[in-house]
C-alpha positions as CSV (number, residue, x, y, z in Angstrom):
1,X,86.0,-55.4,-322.1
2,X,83.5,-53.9,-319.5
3,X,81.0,-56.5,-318.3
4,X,77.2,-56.1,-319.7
5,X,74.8,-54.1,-317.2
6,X,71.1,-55.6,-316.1
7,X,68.5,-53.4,-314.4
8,X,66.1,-55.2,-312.7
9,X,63.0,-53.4,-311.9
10,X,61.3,-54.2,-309.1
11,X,63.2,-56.1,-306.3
12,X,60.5,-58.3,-305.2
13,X,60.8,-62.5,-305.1
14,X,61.2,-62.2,-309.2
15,X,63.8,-59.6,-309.4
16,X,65.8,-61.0,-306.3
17,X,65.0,-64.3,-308.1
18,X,66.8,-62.9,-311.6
19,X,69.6,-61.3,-309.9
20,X,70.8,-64.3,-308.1
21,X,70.5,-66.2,-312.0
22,X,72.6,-63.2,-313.7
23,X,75.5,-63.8,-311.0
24,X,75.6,-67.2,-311.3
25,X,75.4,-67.0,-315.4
26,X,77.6,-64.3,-315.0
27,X,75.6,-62.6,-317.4
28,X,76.8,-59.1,-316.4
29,X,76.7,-56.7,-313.4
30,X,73.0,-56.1,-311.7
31,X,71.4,-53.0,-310.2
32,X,68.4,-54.1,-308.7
33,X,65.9,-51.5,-308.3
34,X,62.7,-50.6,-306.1
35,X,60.9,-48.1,-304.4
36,X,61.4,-49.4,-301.4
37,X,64.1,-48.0,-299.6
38,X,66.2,-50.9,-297.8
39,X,64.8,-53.8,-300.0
40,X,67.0,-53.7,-303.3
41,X,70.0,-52.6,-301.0
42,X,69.4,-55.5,-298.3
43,X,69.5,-57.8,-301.1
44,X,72.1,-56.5,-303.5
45,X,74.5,-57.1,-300.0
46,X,72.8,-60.3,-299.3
47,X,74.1,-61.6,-302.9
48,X,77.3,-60.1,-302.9
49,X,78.2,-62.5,-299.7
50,X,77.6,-65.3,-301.6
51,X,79.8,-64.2,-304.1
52,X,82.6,-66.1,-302.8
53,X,81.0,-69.6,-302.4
54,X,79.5,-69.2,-305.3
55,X,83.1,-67.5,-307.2
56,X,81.3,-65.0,-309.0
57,X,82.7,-61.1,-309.7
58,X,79.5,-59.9,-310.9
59,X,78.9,-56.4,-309.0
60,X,75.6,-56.5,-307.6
61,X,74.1,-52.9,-306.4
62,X,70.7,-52.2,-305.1
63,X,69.3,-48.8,-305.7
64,X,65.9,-46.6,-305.0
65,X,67.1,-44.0,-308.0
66,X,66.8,-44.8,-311.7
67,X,69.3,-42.4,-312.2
68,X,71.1,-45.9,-311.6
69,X,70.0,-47.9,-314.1
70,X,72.0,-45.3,-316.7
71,X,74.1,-46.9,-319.4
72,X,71.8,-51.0,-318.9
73,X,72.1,-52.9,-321.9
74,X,69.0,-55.1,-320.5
75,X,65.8,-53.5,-317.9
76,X,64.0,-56.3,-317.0
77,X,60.3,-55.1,-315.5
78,X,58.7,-56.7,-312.5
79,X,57.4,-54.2,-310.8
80,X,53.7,-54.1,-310.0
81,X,50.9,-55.8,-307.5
82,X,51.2,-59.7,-308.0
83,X,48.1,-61.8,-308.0
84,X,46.2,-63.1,-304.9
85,X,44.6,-66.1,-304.4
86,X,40.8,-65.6,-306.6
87,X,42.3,-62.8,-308.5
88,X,43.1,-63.4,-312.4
89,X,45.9,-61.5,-314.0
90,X,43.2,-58.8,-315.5
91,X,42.3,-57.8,-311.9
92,X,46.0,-56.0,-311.3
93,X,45.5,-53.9,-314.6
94,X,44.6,-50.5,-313.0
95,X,47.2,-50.5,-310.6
96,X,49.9,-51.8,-312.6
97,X,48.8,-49.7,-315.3
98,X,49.9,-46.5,-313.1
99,X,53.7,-47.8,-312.1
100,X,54.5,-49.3,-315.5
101,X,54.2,-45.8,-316.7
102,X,56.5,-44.4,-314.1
103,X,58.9,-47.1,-314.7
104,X,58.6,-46.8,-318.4
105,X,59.2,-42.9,-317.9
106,X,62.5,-43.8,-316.3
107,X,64.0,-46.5,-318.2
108,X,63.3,-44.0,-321.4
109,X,65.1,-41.5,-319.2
110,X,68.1,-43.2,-318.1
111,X,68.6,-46.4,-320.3
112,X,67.6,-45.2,-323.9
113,X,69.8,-48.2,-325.8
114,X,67.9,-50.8,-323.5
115,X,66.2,-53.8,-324.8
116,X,63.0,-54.0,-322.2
117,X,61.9,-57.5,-321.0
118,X,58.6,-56.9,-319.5
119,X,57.0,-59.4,-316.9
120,X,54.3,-57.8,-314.9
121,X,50.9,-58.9,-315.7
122,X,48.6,-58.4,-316.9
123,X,51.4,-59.0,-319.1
124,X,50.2,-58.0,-323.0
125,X,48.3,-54.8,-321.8
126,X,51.8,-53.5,-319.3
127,X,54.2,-54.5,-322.9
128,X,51.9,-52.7,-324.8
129,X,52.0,-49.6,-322.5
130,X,55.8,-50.1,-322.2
131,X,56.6,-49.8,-325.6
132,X,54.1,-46.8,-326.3
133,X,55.7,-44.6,-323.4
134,X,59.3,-45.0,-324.0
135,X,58.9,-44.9,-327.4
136,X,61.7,-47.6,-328.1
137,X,61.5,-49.7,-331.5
138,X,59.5,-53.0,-331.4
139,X,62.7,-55.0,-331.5
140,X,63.5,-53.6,-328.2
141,X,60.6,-54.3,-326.1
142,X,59.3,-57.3,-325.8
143,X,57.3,-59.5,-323.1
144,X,58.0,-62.8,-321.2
145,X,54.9,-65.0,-321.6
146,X,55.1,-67.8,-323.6
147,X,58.6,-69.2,-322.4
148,X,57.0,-69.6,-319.0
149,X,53.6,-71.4,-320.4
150,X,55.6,-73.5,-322.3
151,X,57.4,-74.4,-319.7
152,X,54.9,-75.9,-317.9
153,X,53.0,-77.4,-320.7
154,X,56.7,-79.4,-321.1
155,X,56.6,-79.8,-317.1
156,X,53.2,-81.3,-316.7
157,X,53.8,-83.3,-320.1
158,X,56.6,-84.9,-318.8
159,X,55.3,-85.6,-315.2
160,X,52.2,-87.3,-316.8
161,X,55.1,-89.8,-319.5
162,X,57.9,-90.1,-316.7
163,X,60.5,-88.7,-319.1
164,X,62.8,-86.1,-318.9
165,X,61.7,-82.7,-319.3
166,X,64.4,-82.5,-322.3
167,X,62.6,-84.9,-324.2
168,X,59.6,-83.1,-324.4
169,X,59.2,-79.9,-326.9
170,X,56.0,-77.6,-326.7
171,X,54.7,-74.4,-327.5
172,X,52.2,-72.2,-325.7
173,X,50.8,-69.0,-327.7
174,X,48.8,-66.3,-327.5
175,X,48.2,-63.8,-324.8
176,X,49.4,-64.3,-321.5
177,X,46.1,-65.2,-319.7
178,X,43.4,-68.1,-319.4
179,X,42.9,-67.7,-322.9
180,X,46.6,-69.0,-323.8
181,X,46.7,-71.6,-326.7
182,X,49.3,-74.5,-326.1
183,X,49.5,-75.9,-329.6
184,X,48.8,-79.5,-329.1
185,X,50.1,-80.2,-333.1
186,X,53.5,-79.4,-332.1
187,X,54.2,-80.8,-329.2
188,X,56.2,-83.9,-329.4
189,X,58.2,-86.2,-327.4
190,X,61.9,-87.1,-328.8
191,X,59.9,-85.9,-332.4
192,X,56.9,-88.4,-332.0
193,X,53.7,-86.1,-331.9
194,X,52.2,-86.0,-328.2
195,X,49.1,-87.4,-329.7
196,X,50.5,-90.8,-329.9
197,X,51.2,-91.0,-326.1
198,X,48.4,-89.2,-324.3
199,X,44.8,-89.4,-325.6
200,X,42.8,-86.6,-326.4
201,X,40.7,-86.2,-323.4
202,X,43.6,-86.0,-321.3
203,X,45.8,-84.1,-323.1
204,X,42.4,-81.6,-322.9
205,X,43.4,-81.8,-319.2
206,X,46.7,-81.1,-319.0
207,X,46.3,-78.5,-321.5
208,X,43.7,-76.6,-319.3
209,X,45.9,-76.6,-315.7
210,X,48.4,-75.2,-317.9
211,X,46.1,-72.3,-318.5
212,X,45.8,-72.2,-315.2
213,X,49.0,-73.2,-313.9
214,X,50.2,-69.7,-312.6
215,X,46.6,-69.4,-310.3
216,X,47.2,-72.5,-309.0
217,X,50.3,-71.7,-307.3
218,X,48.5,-67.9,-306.5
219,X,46.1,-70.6,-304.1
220,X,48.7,-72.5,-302.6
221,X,51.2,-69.8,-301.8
222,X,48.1,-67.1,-300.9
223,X,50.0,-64.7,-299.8
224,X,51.9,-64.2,-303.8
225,X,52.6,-65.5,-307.5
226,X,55.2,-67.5,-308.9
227,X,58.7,-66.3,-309.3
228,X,61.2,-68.8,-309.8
229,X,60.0,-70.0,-313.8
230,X,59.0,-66.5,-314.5
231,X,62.7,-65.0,-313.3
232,X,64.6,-68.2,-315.0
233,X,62.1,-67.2,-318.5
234,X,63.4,-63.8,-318.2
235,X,66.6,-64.4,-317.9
236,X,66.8,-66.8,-321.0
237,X,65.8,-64.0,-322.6
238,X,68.4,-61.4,-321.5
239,X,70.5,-64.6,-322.5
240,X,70.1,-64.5,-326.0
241,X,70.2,-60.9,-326.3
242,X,73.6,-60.1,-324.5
243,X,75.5,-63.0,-326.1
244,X,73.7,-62.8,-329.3
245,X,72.5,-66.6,-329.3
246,X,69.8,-66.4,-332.4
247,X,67.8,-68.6,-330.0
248,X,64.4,-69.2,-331.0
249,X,61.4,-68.3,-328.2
250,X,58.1,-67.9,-327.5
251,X,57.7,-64.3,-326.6
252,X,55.5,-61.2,-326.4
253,X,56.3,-59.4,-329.7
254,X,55.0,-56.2,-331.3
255,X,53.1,-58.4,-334.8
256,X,52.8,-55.8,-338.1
257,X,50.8,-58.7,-340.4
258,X,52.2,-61.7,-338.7
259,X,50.2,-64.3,-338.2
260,X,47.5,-61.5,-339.6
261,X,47.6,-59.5,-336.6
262,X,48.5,-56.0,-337.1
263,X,49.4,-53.5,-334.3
264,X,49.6,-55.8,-331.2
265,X,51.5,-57.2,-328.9
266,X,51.3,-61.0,-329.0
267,X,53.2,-64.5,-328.3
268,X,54.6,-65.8,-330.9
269,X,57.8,-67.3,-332.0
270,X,60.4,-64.6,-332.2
271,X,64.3,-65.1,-332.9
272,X,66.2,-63.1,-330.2
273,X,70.0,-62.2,-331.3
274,X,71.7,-59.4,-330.9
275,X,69.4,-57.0,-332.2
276,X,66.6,-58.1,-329.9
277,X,63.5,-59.3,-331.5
278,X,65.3,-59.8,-334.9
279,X,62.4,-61.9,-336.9
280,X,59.4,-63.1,-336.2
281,X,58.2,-67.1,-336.9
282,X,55.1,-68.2,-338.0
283,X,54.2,-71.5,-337.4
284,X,51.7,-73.6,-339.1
285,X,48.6,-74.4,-336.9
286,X,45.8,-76.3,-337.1
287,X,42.0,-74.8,-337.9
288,X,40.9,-75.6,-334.7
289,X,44.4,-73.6,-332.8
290,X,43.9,-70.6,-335.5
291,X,40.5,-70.3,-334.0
292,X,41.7,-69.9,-330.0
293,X,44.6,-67.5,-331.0
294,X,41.5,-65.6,-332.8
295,X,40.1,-65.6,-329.1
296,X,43.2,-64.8,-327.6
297,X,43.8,-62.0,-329.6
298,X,40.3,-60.6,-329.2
299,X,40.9,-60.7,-325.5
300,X,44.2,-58.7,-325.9
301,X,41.7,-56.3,-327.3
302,X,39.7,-55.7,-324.9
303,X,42.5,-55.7,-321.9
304,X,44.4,-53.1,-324.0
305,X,41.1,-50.9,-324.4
306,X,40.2,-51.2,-321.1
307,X,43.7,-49.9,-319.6
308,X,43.2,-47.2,-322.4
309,X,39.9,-46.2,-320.7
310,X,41.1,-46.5,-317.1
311,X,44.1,-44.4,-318.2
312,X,42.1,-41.5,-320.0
313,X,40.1,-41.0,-317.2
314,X,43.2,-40.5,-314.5
């Protein structure tokens, strides 16, 4: 049976990041693409020489054409501007705006049968584009956003209890910005609610540095964004789509009436399978989490209408 394909998109720290993960997972054979001539290739032949310490057959090519990316079951997107230090994720939206619609263009082109895992930021605004210019179905493009904040809510959790991380469950929702809800009801530590460990007052400060979790590692690296939880979210991802796991995530996905929202992309619970974003989960929330993922949303908004307006007038 031929081995899956993965298109990475954008060969930067994320995408070389992912493509090392896919080899050792032995998730399937990687192009790893870039406008950058040199870059993509320099690392594709950087990664097949580990191949043999590592005892891994997983081709690994590096490509400035999208003609290669023909026939990938998975197109993962990184490509874009990364934050620097003072900038939020809203400031790269004009820019990215532009290549996510050249990338887009190509990945309808050459990989039709794709699901699309979308990373660059600002993250609900470049899915949202994503999905309107290739045209795909909502089960096939999705965006990687809550995995990640969840992550570190679990992370900083954990640091502040001294348990392991696998102890600790948590869910962050919403859009993929300052506004991002970690809902505090659910989070629990071996199924004893968090509240019963941490008080409120600091759980209100653990809760707002993972808001801001990815600027503060923008200010200490200064010269880029983080890259090794975003590429190992994204490849969880491509995970439970190529081997058809039914696993249960936190993701950007297309809502028609979930959680009331109609017509916008959002993080929520989705079951990935097989079929990509197979089904949507609603949780319950509390009054007081309904209300920030009405702010959330409301910011969505406004980053999707203002990419609309910088867009129209190109």
């Amino acid at each position: 049976m031929a081995r899956k394909k993965i298109a990475l998109i954008g060969a930067g720290a994320i995408g070389g990041t992912m493509a090392h993960l896919c080899a050792l997972k032995g998730l399937g054979d990687v192009v790893l693409y870039d406008v950058i001539d040199g870059l993509p290739q320099g690392k594709a032949l950087d990664l097949l020489q580990s191949a043999p310490i590592e005892n891994f057959d997983i081709q690994v090519t590096g490509t400035t054409k999208y003609e290669d990316i023909a026939g990938a079951d998975v197109c993962i997107v990184t490509a874009g501007i990364v934050r620097k230090p003072g900038m939020s994720r809203d400031d790269l939206l004009g820019t990215n705006a532009k290549i996510i619609r050249q990338v887009a263009e190509g990945i309808k082109t050459h990989a039709p049968n794709s699901l699309v895992i979308v990373i660059t930021n600002p993250l609900d605004a470049m899915v949202t584009l994503t999905k309107r210019i290739t045209g795909f179905p909502k089960n096939r493009v999705v965006g990687q956003s809550g995995i990640l904040d969840s992550s570190r809510y679990r992370t900083f959790i954990a640091q502040e209890l001294k348990v392991s991380v696998a102890s600790v469950s948590a869910v962050v929702l919403g859009g993929h910005g300052d506004e991002m809800v970690p809902v505090r009801s659910s989070c629990q530590v071996s199924g004893v609610s968090i509240e019963k460990f941490i008080s409120a007052k600091r759980l209100d400060e653990i809760e707002a540095r993972v808001r801001n979790a990815g600027g503060e590692i923008v200010a200490l690296l200064k010269t880029g964004s983080a890259f090794y939880a975003p590429a190992s979210a994204a490849v969880r991802m491509a995970g439970a789509y190529l081997h058809d796991k039914k696993e249960i995530l936190p993701c950007a996905a297309y809502l028609e009436g979930e959680y009331g929202i109609h017509g916008h992309y959002f993080c929520v619970p989705v079951l990935i399978g097989a079929g990509g974003v197979e089904k949507v989960v609603e949780m319950e929330l509390s009054a007081s989490e309904k209300k920030a993922l009405e702010e959330s949303l409301a910011h969505v908004k406004d980053l999707v209408q203002t990419m609309d307006k910088l867009l129209a007038s190109k």
